[in-house]
LUMBA-592088 format. One record per residue (C-alpha): residue in three letters; x, y, z; residue number from 0. Coordinates in nm, 3 decimals, decimal comma, m for minus. Layout:
N
<pt rest="ALA" px="X" py="Y" pz="Z" nr="NUM"/>
...
! end
This chain:
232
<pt rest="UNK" px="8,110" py="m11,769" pz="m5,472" nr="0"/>
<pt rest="UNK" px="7,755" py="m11,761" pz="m5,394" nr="1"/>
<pt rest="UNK" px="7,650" py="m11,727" pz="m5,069" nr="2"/>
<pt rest="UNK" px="7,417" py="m11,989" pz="m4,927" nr="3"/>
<pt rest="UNK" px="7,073" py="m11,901" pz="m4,901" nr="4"/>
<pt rest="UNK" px="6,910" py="m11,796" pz="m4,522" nr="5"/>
<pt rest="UNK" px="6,692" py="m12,090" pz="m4,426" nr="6"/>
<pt rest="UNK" px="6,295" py="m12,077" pz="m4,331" nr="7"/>
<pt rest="UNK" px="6,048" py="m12,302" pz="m4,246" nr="8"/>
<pt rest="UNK" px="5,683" py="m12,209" pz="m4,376" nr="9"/>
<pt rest="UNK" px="5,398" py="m12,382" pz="m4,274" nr="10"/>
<pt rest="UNK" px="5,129" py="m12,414" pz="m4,570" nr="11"/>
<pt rest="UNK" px="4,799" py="m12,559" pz="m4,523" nr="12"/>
<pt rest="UNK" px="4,704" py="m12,529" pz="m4,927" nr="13"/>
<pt rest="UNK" px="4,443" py="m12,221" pz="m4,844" nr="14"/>
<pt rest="UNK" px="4,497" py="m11,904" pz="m5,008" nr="15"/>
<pt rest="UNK" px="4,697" py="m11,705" pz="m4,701" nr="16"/>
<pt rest="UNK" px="4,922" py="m11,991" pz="m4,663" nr="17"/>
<pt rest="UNK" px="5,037" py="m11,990" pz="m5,072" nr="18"/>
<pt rest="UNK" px="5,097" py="m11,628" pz="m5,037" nr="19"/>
<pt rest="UNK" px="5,296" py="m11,620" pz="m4,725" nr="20"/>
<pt rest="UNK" px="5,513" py="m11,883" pz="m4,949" nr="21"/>
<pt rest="UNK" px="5,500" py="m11,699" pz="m5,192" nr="22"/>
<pt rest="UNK" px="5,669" py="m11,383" pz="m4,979" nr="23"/>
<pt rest="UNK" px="5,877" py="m11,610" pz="m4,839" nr="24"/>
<pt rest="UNK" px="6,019" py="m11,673" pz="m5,166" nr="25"/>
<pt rest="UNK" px="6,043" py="m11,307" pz="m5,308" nr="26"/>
<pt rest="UNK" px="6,197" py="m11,238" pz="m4,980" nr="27"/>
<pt rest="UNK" px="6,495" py="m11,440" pz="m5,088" nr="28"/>
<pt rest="UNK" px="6,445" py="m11,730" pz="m4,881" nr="29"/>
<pt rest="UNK" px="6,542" py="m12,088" pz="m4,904" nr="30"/>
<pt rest="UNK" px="6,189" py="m12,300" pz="m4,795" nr="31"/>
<pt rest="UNK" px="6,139" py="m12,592" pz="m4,580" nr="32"/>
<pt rest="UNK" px="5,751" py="m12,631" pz="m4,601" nr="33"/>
<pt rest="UNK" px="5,564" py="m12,802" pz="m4,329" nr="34"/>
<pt rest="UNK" px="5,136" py="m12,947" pz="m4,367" nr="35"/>
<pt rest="UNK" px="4,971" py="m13,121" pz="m4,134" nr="36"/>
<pt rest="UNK" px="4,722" py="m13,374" pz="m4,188" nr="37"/>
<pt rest="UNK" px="4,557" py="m13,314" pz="m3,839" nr="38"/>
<pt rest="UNK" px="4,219" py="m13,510" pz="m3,903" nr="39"/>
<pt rest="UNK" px="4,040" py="m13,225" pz="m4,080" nr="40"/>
<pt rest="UNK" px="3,733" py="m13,262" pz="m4,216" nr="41"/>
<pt rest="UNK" px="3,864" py="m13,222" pz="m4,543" nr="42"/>
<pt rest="UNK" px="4,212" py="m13,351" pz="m4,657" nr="43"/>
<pt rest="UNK" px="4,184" py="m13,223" pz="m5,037" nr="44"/>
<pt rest="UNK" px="4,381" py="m12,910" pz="m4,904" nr="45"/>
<pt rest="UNK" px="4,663" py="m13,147" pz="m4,867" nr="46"/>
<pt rest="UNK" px="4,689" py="m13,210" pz="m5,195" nr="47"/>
<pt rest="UNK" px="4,656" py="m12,834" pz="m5,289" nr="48"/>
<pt rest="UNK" px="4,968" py="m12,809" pz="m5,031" nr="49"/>
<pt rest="UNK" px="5,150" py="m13,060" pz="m5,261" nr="50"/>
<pt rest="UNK" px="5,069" py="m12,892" pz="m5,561" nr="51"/>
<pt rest="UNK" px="5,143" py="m12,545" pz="m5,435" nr="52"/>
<pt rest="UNK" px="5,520" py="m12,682" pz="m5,327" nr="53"/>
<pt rest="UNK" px="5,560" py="m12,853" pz="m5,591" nr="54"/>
<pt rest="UNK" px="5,422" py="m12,575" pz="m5,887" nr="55"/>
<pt rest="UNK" px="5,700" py="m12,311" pz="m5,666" nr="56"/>
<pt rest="UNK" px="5,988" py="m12,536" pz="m5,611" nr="57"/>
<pt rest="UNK" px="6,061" py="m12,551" pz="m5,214" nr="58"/>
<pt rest="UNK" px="6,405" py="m12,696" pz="m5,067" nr="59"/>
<pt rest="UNK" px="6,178" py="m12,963" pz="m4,870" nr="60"/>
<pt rest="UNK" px="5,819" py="m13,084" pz="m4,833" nr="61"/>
<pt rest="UNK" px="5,665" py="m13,258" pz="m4,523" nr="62"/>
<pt rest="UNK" px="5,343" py="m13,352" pz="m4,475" nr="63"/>
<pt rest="UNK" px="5,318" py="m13,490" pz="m4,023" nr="64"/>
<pt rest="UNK" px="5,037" py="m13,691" pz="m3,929" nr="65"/>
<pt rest="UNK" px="4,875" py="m13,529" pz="m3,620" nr="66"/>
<pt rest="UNK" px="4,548" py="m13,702" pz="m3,485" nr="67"/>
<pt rest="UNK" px="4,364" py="m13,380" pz="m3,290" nr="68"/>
<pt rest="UNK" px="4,057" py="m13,590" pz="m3,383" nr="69"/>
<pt rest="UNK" px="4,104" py="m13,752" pz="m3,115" nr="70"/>
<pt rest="UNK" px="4,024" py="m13,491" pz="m2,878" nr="71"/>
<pt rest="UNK" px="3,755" py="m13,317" pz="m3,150" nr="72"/>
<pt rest="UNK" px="3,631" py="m12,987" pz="m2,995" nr="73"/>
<pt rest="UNK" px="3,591" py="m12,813" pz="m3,341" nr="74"/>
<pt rest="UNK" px="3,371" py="m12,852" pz="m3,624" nr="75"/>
<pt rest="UNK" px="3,693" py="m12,916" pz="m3,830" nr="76"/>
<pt rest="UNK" px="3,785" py="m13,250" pz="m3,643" nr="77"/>
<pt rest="UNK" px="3,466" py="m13,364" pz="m3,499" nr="78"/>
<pt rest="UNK" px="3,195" py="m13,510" pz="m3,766" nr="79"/>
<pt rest="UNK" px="2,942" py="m13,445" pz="m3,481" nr="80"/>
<pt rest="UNK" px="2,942" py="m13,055" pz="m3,494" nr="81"/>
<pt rest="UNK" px="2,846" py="m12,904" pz="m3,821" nr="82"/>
<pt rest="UNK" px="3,030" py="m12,652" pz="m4,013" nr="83"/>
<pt rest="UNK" px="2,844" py="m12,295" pz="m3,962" nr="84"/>
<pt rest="UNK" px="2,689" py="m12,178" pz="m4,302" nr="85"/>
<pt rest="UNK" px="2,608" py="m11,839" pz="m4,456" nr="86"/>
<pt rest="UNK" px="2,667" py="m11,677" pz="m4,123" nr="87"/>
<pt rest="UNK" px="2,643" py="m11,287" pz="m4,168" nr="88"/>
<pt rest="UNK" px="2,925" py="m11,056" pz="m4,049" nr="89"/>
<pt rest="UNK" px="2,688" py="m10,892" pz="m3,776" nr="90"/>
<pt rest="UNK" px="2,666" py="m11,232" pz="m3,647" nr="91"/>
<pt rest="UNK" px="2,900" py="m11,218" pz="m3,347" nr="92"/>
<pt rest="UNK" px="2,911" py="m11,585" pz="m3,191" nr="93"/>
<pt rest="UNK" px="3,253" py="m11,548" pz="m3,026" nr="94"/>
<pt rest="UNK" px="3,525" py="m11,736" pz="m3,108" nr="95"/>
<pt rest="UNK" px="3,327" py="m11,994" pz="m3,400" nr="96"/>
<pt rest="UNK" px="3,298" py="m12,371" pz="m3,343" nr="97"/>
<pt rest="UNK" px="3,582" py="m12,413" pz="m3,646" nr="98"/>
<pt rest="UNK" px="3,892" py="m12,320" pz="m3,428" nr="99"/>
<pt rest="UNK" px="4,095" py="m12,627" pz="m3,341" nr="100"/>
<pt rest="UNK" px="4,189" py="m12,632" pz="m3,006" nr="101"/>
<pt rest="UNK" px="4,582" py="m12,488" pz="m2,969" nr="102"/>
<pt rest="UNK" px="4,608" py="m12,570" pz="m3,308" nr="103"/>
<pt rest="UNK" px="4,853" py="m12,341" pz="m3,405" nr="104"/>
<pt rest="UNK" px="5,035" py="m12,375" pz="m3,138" nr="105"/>
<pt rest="UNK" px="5,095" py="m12,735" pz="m3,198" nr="106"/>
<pt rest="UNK" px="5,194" py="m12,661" pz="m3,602" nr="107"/>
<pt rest="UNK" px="5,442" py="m12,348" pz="m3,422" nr="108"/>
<pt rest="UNK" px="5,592" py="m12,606" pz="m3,196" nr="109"/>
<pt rest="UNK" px="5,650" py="m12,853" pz="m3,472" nr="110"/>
<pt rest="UNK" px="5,806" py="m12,596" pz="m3,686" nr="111"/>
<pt rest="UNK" px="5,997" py="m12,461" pz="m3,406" nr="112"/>
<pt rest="UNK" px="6,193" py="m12,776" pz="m3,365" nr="113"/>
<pt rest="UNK" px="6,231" py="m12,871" pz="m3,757" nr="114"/>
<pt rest="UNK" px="6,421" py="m12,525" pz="m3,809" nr="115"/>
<pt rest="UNK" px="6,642" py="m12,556" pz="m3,490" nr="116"/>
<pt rest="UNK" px="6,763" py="m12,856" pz="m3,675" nr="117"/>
<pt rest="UNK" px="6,778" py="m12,719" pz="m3,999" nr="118"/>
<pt rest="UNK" px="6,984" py="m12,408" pz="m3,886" nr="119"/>
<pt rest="UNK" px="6,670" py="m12,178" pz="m3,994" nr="120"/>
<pt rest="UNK" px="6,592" py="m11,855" pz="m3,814" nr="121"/>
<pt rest="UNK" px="6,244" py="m11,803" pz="m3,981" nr="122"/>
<pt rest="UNK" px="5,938" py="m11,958" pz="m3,935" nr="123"/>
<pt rest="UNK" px="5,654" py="m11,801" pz="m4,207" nr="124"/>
<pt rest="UNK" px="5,288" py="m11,869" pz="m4,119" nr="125"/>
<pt rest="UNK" px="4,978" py="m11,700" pz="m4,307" nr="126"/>
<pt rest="UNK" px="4,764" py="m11,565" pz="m3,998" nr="127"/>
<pt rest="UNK" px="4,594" py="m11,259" pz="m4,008" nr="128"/>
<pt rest="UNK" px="4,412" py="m11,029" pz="m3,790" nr="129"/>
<pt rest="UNK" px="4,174" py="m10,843" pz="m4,000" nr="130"/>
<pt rest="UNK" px="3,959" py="m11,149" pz="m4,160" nr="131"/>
<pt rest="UNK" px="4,018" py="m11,409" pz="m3,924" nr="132"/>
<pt rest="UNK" px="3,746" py="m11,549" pz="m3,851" nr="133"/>
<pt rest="UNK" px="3,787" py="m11,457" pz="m3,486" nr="134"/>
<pt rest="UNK" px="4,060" py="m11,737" pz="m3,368" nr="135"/>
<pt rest="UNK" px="4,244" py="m11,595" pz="m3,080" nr="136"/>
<pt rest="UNK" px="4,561" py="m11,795" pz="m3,254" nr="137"/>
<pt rest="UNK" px="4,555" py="m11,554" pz="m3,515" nr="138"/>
<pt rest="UNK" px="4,631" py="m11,234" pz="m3,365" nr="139"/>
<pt rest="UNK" px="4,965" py="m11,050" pz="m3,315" nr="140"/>
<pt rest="UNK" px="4,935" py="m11,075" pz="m2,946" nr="141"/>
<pt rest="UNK" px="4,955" py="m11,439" pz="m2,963" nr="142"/>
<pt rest="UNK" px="5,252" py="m11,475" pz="m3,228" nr="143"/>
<pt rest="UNK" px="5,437" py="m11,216" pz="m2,988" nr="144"/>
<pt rest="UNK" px="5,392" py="m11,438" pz="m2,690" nr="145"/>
<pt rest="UNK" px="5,500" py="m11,763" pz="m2,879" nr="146"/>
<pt rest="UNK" px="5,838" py="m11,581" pz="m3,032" nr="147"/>
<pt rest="UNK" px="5,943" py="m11,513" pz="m2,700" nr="148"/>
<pt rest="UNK" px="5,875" py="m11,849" pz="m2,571" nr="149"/>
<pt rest="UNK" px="6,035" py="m11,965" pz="m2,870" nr="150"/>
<pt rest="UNK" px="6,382" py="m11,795" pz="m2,798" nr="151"/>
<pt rest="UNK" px="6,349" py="m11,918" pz="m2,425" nr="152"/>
<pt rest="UNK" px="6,280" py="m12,256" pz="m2,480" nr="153"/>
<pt rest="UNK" px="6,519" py="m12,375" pz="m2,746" nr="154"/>
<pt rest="UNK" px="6,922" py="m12,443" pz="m2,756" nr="155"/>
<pt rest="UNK" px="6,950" py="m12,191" pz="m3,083" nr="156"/>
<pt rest="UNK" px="6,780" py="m11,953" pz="m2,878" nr="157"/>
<pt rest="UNK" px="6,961" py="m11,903" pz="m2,545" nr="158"/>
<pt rest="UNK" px="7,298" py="m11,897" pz="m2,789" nr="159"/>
<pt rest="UNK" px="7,125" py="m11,605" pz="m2,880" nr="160"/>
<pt rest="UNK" px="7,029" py="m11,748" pz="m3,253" nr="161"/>
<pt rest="UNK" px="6,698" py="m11,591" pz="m3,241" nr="162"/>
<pt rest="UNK" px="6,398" py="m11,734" pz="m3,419" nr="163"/>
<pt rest="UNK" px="6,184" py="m11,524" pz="m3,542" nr="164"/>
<pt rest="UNK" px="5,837" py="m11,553" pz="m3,628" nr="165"/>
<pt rest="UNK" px="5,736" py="m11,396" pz="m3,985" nr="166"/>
<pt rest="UNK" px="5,347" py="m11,277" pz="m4,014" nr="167"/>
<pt rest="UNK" px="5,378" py="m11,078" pz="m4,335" nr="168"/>
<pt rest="UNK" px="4,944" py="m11,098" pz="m4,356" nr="169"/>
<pt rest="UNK" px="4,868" py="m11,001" pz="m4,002" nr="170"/>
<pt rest="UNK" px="4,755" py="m10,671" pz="m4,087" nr="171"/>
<pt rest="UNK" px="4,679" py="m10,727" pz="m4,480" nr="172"/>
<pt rest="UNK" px="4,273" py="m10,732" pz="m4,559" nr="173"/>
<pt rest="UNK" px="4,164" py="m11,052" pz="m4,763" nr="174"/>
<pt rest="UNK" px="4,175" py="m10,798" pz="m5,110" nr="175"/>
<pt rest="UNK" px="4,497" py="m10,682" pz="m5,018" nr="176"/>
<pt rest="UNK" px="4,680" py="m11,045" pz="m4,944" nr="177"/>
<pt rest="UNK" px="4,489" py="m11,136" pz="m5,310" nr="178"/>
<pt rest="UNK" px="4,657" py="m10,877" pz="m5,403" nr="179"/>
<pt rest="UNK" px="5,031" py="m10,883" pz="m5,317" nr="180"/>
<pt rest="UNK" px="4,950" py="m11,300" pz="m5,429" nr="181"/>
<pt rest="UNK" px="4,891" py="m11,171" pz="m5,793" nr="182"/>
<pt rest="UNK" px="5,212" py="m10,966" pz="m5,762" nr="183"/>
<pt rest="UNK" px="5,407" py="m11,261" pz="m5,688" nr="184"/>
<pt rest="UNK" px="5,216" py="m11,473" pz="m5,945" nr="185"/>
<pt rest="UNK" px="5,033" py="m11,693" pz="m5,701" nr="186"/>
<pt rest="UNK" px="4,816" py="m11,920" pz="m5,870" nr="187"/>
<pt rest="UNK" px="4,529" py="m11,950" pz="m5,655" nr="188"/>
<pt rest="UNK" px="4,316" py="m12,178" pz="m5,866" nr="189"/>
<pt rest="UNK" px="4,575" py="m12,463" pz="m5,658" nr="190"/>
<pt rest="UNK" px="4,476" py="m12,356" pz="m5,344" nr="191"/>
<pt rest="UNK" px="4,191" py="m12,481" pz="m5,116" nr="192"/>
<pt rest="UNK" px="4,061" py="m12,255" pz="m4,891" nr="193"/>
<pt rest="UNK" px="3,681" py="m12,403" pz="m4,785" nr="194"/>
<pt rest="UNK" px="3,626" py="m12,616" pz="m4,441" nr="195"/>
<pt rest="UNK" px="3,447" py="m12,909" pz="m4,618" nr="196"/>
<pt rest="UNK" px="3,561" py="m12,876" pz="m4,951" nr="197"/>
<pt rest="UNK" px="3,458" py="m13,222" pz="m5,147" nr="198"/>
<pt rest="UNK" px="3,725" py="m13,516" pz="m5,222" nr="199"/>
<pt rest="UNK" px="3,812" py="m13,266" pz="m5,598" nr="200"/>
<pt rest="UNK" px="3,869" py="m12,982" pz="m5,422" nr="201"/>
<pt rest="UNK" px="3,540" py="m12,827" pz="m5,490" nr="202"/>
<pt rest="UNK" px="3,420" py="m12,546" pz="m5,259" nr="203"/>
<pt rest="UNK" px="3,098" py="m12,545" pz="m5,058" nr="204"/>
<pt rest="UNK" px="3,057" py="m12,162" pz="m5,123" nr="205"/>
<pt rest="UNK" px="2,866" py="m12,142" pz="m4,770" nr="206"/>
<pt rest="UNK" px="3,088" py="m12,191" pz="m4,519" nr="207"/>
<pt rest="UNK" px="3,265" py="m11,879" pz="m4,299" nr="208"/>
<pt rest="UNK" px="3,609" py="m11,944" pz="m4,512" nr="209"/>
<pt rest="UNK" px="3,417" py="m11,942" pz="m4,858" nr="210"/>
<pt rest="UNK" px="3,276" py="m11,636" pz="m4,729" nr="211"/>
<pt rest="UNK" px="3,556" py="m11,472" pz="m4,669" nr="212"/>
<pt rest="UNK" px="3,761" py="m11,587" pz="m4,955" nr="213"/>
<pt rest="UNK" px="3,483" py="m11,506" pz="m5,250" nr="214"/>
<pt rest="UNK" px="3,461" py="m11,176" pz="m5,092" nr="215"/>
<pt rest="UNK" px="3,836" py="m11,069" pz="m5,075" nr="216"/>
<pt rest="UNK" px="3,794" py="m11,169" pz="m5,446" nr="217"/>
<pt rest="UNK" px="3,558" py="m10,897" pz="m5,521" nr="218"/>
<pt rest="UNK" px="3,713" py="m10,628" pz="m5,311" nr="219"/>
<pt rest="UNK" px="3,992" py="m10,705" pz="m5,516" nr="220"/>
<pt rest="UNK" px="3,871" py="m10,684" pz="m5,816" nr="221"/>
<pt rest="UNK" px="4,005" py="m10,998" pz="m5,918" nr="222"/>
<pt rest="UNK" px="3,847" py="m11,311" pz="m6,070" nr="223"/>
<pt rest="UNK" px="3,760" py="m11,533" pz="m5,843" nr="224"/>
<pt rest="UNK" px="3,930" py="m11,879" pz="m5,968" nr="225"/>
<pt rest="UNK" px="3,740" py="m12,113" pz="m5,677" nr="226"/>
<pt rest="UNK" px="3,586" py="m12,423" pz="m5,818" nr="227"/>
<pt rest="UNK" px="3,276" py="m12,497" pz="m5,652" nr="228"/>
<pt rest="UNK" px="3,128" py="m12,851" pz="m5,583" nr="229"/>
<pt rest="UNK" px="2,862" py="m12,934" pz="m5,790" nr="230"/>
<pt rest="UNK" px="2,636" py="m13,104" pz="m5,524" nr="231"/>
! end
């Protein structure tokens, strides 16, 4: 008799990182709860790449939670009043950038956290990474430390000494090398949205930090770039 699969929750937003931790997830024999957020973005078509993206693997579970962090705004990705930074050079070095969402990932972590004490899951899977990151401080392995160990204090699963872990198989990957490992596992990134104010078909604005980022990883890569690109 086959044994049941080990349980994990993986949180996809429909960009490119997020399909291939799924993806890993996956060829790491896992059985996957996915988790998106519709958090009052400035674009939503990413949702529907999210859909797709479950849907095109084959996931145990799909859940999409309505968050409104518009209401407290603070980043160019919930508030229509700040614009989205284009064409911004590397050597620019404006901090942490107007598009990080206030404990954003914190929030989606804490969410997770609680759907796979209930499911019995001892993985969570999200796609952050370290090397092009845009410079989020929610992105770096410092931070995913710090929220494992408050994860193991802080829930039932945990003090039993079921231990939650948190999986960051991109931390330390460049953008080529997570387009990489993607095309080993047959990721088909033409689903995936990756751009901050991608238009209502999924087209790409090709300026923004995240187009940037992504259209470059493509080259270093060597692989072609499958990124539709809006037409306005």
């Amino acid at each position: 008799m086959n044994q049941p699969l080990e349980k994990a929750v993986v949180l996809l937003s429909g960009g490119l990182d997020s399909a291939t931790a799924l993806a890993i997830a996956k060829d790491r024999g896992y059985e996957c709860y996915v988790l998106s957020f519709d958090y009052g973005q400035r674009s939503l078509t990413e949702l529907n790449a999210a859909r797709n993206i479950a849907a095109q693997v084959g996931v145990a579970e799909h859940r999409v939670i309505r968050l409104h962090l518009e209401d407290f705004g603070g980043s160019a990705l919930t508030d229509h009043s700040i614009d989205v930074p284009e064409d911004v050079s590397e050597d620019d070095d404006e901090g942490v950038p107007v598009t990080y969402v206030p404990a954003r990932n914190t929030v989606f972590m804490s969410l997770a956290l609680g759907w796979a004490e209930v499911l019995g899951a001892r993985a969570i899977f999200i796609g952050v990474n370290a090397v092009d990151y845009s410079g989020y401080p929610d992105c770096r392995a410092e931070y995913i430390q710090a929220f494992e160990t408050m994860a193991n204090l802080a829930t039932k699963a945990g003090i039993e000494g079921n231990r939650t872990t948190i999986e960051t198989p991109l931390i330390d990957l460049t953008k080529a090398q997570i387009i990489e490992e993607g095309n080993r596992l047959n990721v088909d990134y033409a689903n995936t949205v990756s751009c901050y104010q991608a238009d209502d078909d999924g087209g790409a604005c090709g300026h923004c930090d995240s187009c940037i980022l992504r259209a470059k990883g493509f080259a270093d890569a060597g692989v072609p770039d499958p990124t539709r690109y809006s037409q306005k």
